[in-house]
Backbone bond lengths (Angstrom), bond angles and torsions (degrees), N, CA, C in turn:
res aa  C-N    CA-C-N  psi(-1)  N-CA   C-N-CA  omega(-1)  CA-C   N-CA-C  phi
1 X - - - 1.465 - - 1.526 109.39 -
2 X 1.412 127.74 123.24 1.276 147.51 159.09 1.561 127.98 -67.36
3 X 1.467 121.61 88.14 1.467 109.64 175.35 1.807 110.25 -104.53
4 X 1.244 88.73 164.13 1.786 99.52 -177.09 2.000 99.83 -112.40
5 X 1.121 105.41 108.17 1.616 102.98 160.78 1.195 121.72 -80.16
6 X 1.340 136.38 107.19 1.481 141.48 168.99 1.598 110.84 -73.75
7 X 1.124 159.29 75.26 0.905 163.32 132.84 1.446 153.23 -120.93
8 X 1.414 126.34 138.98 1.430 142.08 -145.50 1.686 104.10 -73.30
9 X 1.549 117.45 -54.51 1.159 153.63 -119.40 2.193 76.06 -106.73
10 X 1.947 122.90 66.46 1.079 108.70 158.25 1.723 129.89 -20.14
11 X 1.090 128.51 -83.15 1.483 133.64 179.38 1.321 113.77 -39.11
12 X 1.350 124.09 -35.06 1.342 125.36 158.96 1.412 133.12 -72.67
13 X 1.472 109.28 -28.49 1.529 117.74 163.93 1.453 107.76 -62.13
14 X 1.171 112.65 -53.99 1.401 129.14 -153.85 2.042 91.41 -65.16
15 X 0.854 104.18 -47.43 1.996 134.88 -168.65 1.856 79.35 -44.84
16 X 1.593 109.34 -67.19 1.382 112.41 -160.52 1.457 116.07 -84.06
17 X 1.366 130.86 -45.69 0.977 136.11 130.30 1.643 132.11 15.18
18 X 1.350 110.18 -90.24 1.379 119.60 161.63 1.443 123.64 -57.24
19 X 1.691 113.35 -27.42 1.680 106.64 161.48 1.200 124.36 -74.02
20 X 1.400 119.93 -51.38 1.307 125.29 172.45 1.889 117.59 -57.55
21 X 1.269 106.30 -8.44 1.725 103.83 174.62 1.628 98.84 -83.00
22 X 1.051 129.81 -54.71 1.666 165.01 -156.88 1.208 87.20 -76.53
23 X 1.164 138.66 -14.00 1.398 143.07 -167.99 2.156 107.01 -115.29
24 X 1.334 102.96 -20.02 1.584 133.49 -175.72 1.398 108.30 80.20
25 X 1.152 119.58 51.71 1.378 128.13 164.41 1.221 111.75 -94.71
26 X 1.234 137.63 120.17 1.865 141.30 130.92 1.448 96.60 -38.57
27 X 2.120 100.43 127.92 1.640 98.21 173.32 1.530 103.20 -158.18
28 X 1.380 97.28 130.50 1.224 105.35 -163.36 1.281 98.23 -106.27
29 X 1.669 127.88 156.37 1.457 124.99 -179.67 1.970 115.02 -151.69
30 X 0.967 82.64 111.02 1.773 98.82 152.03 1.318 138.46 -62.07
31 X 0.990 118.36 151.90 1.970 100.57 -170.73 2.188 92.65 -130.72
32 X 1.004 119.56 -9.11 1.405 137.37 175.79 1.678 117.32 -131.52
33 X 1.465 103.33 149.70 1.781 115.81 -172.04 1.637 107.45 -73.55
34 X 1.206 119.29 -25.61 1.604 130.49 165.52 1.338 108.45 -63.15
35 X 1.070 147.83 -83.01 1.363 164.65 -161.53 1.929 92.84 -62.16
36 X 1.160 128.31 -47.00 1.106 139.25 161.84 1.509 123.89 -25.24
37 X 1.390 100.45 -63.04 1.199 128.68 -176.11 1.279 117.05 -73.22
38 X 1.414 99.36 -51.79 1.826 101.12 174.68 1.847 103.46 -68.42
39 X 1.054 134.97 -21.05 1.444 125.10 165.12 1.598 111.00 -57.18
40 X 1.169 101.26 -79.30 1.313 111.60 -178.51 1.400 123.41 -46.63
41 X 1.364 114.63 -1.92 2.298 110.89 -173.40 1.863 71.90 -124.82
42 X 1.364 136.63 -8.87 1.419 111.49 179.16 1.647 111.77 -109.32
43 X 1.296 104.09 -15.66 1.603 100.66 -175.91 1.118 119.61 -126.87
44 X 1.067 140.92 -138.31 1.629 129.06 -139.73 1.516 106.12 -154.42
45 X 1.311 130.63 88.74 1.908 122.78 -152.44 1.884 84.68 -118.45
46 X 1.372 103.86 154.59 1.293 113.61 145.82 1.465 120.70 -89.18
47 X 1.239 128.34 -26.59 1.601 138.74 -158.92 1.616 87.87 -168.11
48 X 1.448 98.73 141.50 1.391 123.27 173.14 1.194 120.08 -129.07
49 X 1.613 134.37 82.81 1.567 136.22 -161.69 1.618 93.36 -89.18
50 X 1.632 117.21 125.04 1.120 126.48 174.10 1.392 134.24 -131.04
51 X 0.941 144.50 117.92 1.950 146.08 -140.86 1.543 81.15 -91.80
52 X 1.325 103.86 125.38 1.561 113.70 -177.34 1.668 116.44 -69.63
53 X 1.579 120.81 -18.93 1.898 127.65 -169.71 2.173 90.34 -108.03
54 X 1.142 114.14 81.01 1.538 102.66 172.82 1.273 88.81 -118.70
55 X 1.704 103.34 147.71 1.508 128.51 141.03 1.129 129.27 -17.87
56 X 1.429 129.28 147.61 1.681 105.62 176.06 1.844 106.68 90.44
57 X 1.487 88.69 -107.12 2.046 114.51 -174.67 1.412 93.19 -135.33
58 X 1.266 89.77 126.08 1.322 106.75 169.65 1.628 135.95 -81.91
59 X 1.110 144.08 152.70 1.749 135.95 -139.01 1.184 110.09 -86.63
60 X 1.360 117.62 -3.69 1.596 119.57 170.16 1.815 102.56 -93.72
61 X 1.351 126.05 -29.55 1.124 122.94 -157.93 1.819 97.57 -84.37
62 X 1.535 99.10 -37.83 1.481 102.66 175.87 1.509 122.30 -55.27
63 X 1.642 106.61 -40.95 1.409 108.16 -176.97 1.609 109.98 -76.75
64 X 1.195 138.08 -16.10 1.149 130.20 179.53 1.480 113.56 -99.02
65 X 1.466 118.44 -7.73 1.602 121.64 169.62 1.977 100.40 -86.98
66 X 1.150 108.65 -6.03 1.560 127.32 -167.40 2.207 88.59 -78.42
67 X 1.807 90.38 -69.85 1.223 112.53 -169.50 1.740 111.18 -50.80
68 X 1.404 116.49 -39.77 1.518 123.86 -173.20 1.418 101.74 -91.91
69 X 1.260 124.53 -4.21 1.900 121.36 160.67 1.771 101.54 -94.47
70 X 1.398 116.51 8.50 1.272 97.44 -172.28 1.508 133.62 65.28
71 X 0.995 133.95 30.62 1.637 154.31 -171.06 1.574 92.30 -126.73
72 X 1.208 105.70 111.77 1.358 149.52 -176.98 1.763 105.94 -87.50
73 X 1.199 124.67 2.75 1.310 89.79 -166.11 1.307 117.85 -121.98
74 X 1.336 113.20 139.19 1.304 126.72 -157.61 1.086 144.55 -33.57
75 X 1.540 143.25 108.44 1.399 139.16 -146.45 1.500 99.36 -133.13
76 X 1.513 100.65 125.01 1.736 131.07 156.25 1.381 106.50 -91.24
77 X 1.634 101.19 112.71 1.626 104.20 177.90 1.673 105.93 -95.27
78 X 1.024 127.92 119.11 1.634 137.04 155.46 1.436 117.83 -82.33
79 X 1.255 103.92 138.55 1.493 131.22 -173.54 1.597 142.14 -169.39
80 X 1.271 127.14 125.21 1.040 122.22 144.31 1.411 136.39 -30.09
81 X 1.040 119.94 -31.15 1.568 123.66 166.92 1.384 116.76 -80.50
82 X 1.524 133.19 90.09 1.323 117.21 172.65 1.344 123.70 -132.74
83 X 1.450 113.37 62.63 1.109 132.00 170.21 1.504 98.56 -78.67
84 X 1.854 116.37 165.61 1.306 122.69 162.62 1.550 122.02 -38.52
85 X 1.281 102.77 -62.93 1.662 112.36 177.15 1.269 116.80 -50.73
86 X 1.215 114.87 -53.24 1.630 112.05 166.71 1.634 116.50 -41.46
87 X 1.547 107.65 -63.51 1.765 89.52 -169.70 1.218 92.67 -73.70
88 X 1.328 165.44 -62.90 1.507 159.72 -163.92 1.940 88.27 -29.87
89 X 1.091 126.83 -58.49 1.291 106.56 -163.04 1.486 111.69 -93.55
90 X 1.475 126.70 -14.15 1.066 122.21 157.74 1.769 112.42 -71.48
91 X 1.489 140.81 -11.30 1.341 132.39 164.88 1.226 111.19 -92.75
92 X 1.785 128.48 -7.12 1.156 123.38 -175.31 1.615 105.71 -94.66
93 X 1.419 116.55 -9.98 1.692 153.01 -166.25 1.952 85.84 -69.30
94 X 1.414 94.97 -45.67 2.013 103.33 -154.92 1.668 117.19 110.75
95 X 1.494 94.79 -4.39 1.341 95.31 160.99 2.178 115.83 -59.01
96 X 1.403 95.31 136.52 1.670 84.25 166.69 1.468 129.87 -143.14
97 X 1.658 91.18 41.84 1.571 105.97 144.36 1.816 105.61 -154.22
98 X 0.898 133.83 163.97 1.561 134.09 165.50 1.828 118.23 -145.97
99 X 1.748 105.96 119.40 1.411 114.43 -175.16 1.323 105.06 -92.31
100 X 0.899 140.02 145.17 1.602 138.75 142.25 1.367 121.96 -72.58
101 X 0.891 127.68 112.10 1.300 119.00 148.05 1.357 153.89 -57.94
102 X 1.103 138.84 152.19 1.458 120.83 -20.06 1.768 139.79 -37.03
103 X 1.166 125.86 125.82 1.417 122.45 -171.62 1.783 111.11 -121.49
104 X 1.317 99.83 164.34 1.532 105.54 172.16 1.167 97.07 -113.19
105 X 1.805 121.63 134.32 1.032 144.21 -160.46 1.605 100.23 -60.03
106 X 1.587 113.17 -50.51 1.252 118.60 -174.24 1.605 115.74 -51.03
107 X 1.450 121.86 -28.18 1.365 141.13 165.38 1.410 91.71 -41.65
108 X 1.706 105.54 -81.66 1.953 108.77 -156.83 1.511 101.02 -66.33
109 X 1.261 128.32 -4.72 1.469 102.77 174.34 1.429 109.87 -111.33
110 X 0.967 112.97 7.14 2.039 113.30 149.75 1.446 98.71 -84.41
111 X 1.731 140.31 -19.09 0.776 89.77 -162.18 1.678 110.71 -99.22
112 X 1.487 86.82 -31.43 1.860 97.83 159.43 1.402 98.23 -26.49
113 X 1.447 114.12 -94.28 1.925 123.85 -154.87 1.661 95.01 -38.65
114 X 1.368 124.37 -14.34 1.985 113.54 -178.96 1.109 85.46 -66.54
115 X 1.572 123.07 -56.81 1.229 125.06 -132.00 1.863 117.60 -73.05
116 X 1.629 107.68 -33.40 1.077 142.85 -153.09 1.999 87.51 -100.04
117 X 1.500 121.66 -35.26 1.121 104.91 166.52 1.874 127.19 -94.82
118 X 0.944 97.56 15.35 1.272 123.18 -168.96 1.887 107.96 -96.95
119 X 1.624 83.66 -44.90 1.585 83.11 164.50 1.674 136.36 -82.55
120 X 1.425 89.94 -27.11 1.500 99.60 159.68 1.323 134.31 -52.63
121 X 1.318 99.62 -35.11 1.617 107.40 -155.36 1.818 94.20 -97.32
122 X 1.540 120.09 -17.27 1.448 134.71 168.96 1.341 115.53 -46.68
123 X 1.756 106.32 -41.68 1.361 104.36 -174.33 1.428 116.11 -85.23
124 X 1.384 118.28 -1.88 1.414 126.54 154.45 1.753 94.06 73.94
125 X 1.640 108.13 -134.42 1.483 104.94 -177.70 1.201 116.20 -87.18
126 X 1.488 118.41 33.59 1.839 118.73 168.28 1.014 105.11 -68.49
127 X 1.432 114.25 145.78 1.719 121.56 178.82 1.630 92.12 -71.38
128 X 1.239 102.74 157.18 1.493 110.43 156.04 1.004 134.39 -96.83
129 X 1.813 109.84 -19.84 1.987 126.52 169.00 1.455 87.32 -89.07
130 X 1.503 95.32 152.38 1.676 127.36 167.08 1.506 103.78 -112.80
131 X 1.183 125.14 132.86 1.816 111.25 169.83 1.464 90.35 -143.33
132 X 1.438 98.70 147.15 1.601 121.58 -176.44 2.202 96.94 -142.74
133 X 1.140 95.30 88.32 1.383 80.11 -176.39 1.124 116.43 92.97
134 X 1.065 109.17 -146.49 1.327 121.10 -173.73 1.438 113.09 -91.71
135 X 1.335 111.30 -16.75 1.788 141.92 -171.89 1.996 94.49 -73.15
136 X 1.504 106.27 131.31 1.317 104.31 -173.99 1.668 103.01 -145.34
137 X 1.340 114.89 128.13 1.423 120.29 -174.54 1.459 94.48 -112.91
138 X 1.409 109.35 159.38 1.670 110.64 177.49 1.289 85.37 -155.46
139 X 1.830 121.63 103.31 1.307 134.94 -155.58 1.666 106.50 -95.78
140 X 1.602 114.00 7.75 1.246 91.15 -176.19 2.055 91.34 -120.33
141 X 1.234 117.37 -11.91 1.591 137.26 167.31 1.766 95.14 -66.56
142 X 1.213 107.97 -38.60 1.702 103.78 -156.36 1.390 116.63 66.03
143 X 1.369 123.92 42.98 1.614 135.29 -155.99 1.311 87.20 -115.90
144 X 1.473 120.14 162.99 1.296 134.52 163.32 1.449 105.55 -139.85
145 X 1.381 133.77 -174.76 1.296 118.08 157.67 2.109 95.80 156.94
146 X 0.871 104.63 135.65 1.705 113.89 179.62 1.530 103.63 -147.04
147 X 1.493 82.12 137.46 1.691 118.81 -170.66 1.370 101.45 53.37
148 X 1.612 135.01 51.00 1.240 148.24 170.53 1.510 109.41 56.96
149 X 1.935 120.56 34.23 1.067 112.07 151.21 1.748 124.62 -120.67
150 X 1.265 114.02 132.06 1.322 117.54 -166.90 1.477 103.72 -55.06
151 X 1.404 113.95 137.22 1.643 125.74 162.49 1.509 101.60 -101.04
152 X 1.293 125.90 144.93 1.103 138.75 162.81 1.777 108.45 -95.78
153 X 1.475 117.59 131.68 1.578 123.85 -170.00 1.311 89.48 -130.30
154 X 1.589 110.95 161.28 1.173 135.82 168.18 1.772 106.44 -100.61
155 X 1.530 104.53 150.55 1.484 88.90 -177.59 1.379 130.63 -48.90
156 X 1.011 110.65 -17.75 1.618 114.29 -171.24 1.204 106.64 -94.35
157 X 1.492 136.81 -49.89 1.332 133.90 161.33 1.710 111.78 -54.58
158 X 1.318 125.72 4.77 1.317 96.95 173.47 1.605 83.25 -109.37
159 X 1.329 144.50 -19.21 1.286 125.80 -175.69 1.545 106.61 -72.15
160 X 1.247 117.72 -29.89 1.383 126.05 -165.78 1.455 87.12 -59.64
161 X 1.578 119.48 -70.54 1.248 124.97 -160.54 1.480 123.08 -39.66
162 X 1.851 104.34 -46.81 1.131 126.95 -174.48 1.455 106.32 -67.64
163 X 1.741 130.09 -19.46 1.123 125.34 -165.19 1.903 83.16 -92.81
164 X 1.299 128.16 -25.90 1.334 101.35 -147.77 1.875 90.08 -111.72
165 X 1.271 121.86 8.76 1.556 137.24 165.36 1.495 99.95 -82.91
166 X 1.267 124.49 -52.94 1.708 122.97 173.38 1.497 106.97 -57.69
167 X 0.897 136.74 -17.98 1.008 154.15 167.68 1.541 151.52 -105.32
168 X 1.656 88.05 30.12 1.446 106.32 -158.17 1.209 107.53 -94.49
169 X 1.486 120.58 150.09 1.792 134.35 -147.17 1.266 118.70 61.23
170 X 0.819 130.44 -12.26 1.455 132.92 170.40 1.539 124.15 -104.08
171 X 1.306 109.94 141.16 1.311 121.60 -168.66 1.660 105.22 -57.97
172 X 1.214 139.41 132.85 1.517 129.42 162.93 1.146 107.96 -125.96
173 X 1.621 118.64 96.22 2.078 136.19 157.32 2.047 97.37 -25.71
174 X 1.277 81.49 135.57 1.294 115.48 153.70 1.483 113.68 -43.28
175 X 1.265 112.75 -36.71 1.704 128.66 -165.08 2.180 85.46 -65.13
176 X 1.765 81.78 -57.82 1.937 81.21 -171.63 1.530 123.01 -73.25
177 X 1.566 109.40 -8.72 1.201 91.35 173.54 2.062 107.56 -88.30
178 X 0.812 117.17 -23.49 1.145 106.99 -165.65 1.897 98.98 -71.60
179 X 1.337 107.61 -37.79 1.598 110.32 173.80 1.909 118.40 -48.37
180 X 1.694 84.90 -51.01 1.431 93.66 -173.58 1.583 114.55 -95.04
181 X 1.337 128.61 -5.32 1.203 130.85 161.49 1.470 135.65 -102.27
182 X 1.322 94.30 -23.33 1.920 111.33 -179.03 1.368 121.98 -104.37
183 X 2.016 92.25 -27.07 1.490 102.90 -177.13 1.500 104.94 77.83
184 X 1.289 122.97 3.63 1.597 121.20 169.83 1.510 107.65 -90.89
185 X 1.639 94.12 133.33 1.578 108.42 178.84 1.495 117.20 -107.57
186 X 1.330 102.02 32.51 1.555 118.62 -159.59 1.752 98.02 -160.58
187 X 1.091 108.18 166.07 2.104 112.10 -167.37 1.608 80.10 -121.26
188 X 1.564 106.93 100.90 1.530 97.46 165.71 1.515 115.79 -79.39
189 X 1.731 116.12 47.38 1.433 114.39 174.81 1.613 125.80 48.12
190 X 1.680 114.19 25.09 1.652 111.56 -166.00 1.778 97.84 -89.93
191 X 1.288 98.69 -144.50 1.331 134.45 176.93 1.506 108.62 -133.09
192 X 0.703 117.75 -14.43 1.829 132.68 179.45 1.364 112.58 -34.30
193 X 1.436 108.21 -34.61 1.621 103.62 -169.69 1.736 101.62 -101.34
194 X 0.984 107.74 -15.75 1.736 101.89 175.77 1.264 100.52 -99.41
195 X 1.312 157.57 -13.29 1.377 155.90 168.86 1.615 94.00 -59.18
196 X 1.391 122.68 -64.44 1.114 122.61 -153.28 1.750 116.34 -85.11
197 X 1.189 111.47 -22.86 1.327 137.80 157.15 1.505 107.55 -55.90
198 X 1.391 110.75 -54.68 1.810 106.56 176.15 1.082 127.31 -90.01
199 X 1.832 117.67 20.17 1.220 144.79 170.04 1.533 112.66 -102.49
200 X 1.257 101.91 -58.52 1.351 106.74 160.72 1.846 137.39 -38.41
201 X 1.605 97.89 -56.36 1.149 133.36 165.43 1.727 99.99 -34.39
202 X 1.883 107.15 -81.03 1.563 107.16 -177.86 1.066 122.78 -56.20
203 X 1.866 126.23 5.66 1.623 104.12 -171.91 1.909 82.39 -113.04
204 X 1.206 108.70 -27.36 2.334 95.45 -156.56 1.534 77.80 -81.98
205 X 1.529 138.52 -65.23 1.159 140.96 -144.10 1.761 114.83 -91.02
206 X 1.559 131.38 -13.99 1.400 122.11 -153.82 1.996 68.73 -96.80
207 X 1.564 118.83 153.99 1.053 156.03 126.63 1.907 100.38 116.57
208 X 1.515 116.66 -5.78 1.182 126.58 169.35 1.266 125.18 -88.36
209 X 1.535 130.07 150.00 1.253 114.89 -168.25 1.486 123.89 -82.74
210 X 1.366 87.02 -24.85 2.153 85.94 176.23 1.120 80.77 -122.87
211 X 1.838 89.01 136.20 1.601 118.95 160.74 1.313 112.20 -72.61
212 X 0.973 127.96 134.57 2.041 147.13 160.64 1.582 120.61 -71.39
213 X 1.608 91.86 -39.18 1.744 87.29 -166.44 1.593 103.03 -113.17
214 X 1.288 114.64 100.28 1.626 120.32 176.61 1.020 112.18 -103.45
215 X 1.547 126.25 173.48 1.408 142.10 -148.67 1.496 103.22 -142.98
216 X 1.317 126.52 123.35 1.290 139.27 -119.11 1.791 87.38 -126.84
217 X 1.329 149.16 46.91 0.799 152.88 -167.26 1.914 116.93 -8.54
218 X 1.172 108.62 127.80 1.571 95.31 -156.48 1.410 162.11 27.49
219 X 1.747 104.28 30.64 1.012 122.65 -154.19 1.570 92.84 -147.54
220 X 1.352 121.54 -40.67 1.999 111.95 -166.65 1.372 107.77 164.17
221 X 1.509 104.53 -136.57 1.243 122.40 -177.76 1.782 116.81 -136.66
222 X 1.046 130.16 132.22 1.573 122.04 144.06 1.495 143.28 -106.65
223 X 1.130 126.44 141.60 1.574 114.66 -168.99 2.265 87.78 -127.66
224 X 1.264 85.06 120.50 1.603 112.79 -164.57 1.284 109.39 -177.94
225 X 2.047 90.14 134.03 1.481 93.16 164.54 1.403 113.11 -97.62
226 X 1.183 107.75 -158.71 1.703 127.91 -159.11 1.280 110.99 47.28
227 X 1.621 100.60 167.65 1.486 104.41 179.43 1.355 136.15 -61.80
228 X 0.995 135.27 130.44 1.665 149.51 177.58 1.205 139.24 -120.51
229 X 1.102 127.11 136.44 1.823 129.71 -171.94 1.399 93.96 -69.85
230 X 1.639 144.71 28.96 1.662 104.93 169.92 1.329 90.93 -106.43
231 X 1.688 110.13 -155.17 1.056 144.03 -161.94 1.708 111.00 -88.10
232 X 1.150 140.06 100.39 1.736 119.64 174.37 1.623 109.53 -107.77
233 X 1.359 78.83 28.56 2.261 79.69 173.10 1.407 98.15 -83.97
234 X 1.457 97.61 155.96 1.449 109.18 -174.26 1.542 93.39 -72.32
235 X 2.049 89.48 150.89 1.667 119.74 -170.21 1.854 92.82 -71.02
């Protein structure tokens, strides 16, 4: 499990931080609401614990630019302010939990594990493995691995993957990955999507004999086995 710490207040990052690792959390941390933000609309969080007064954008403004991109994922707001009115407007924000501070760590890590089982149990009877082949995701391990050898992914290449495994046999535009992977509703003109595509490419497909993830000649991408008339030269 992947969390993002948004917070200013070092000794307190550091405070939560080191529990939640010690705890087997991956945790990434911000010290400003800018830098914050660009984590969270670019990468891939299970839980996002965020100090509601930051520098920059502040932790209510982040979670509701979160909520109007459609990114769902779960935010513990921390604060000094914890009067009624405060959490009422930090849960009316899209926040969907709020601590006050001062807290006992043991508090935020019941409340994470609510949060983190809460989402599990959301997806009801969704599988949690994806398999395309021989290619096998296990989305709640964060595992990958084909013909029973582990691939190692970066967060973004495993969302990519996972967006284009939900989506397998079918063509998926550039238009949708950048919507459904970047969260951009606009072509910020990069290279971004063929870098990561020809990253991708060398870890599921370089040393196996049939390639999975082909390139759909002016049109996208496909991730499929057996043989096919497109393109599997690198993007």
């Amino acid at each position: 499990m992947r969390l993002l710490i948004i917070e200013d207040d070092k000794n307190v990052a550091s405070f939560v931080s080191k529990g939640l690792q010690q705890a087997g959390y991956m945790v990434d941390i911000a010290d400003n609401g800018k830098d914050g933000l660009f984590l969270a609309t670019t990468e891939t969080y299970d839980v996002i614990i965020a100090d509601r007064m930051l520098p920059g954008v502040d932790g209510l403004t982040i979670i509701r630019t979160l909520r109007a991109s459609d990114i769902t994922i779960p935010v513990i707001i921390l604060s000094a302010l914890g009067e009624v009115d405060d959490r009422v407007d930090g849960l009316k924000s899209g926040g969907d939990d709020y601590l006050a501070k001062p807290f006992a760590f043991s508090e935020l890590h019941a409340r994470v594990e609510a949060l983190t089982r809460r989402q599990r149990d959301s997806r009801g009877a969704e599988s949690s493995v994806l398999e395309i082949g021989d290619l096998r995701m296990d989305l709640l391990r964060r595992q990958v691995e084909r013909a029973g050898r582990k691939i190692e992914l970066q967060p973004k290449e495993f969302e990519l993957l996972e967006f284009l495994m939900r989506h397998g046999g079918q063509v998926v535009t550039r238009t949708m990955l950048l919507e459904g992977v970047w969260r951009y509703h606009f072509d910020p003109q990069t290279n971004v999507i063929d870098v990561h595509i020809s990253r991708l490419r060398a870890k599921i497909d370089k040393g196996f004999e049939q390639p999975l993830l082909h390139t759909v000649r002016g049109a996208g991408y496909r991730l499929e086995t057996g043989d096919v008339n497109l393109s599997s030269d690198p993007a």
